[in-house]
C-alpha positions in Angstrom: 0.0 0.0 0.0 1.3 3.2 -1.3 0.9 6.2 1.1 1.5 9.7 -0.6 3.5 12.3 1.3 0.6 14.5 1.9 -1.6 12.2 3.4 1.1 11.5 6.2 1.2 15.3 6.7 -2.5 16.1 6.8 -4.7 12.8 7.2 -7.5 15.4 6.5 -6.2 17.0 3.3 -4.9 13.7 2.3 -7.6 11.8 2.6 -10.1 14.2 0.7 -7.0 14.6 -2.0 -7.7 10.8 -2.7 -11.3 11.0 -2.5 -10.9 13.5 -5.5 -8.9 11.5 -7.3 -10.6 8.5 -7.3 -13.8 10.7 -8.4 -11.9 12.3 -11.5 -10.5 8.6 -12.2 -13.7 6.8 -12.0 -15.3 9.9 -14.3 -12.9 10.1 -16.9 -12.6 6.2 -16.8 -16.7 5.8 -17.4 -16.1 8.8 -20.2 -13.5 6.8 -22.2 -15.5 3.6 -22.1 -18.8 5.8 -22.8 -20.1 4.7 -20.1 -22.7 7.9 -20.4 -24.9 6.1 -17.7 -22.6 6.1 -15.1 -20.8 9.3 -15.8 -23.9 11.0 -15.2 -24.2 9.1 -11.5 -20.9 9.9 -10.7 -20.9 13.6 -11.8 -24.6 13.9 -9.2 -23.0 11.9 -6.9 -22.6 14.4 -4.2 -21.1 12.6 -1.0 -17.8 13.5 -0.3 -17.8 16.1 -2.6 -17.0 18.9 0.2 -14.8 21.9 0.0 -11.4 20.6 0.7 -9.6 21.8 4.0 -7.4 24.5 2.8 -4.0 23.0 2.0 -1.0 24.1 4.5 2.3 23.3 2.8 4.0 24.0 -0.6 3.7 20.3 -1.0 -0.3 20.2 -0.1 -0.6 23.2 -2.6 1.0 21.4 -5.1 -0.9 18.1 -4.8 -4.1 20.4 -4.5 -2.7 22.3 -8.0 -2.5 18.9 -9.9 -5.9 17.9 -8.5 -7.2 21.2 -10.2 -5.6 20.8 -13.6 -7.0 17.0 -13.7 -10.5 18.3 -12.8 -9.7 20.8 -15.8 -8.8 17.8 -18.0 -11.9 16.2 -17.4 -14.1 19.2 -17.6 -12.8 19.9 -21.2 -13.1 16.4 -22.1 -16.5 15.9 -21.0 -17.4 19.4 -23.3 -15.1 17.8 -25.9 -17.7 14.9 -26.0 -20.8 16.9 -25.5 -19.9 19.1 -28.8 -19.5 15.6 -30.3 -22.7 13.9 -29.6 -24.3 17.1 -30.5 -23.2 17.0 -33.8 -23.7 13.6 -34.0 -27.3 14.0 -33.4 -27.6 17.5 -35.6 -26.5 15.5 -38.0 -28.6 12.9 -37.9 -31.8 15.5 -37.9 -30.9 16.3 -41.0 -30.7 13.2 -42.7 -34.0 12.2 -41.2 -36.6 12.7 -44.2 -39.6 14.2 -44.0 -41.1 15.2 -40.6 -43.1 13.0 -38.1 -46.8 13.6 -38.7 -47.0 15.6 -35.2 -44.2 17.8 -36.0 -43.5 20.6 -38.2 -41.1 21.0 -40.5 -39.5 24.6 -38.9 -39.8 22.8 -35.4 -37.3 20.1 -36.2 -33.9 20.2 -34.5 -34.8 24.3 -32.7 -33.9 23.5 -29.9 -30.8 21.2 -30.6 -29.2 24.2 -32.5 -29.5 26.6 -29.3 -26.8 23.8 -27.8 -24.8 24.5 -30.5 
């Protein structure tokens, strides 16, 4: 078992550092495996998701720093993927042929282009 060094300085700070982690893992995992299902549990998932204790040592501010830029990561992954799937489904709008019987033909896709 691998302790990091800022856990044994701050069990507190440590312990919601790996919390973190483990959430950004288990996100971006579910995101690569489109795993859309359980991405969307894990992003409402809000236990343990507390403001962490404020960090006390270069070493805690660095650990907290790297937590940040992988939250970033994920964050412009995630709207990497959204533009995607968008598009995806704009797309397929428009190859769909005439409109349903119950729809009109300027209703189609209005409120997917506002995403866009």
């Amino acid at each position: 078992m691998s302790v990091s060094p800022v856990r044994s300085a701050d069990p507190i700070f440590g312990s919601w550092l790996d919390r973190r982690r483990a959430r950004i893992e288990a996100q971006m995992k579910a995101l690569e495996d489109e795993r859309y299902g359980d991405l969307i549990t894990l992003i409402t998932d809000e236990e343990g998701d507390h403001p962490p204790p404020s960090p006390r040592s270069p070493v805690e501010r660095e650990a907290y720093q790297q937590v940040l830029t992988d939250s970033r990561a994920l964050t412009e992954r995630m709207l990497k993927v959204r533009g995607q799937i968008l598009e995806e489904l704009r797309g397929l709008d428009r190859r769909r042929g005439a409109p349903l019987p119950t729809e009109s033909r300027s209703g189609r896709g209005g409120s997917l282009d506002g995403y866009l």
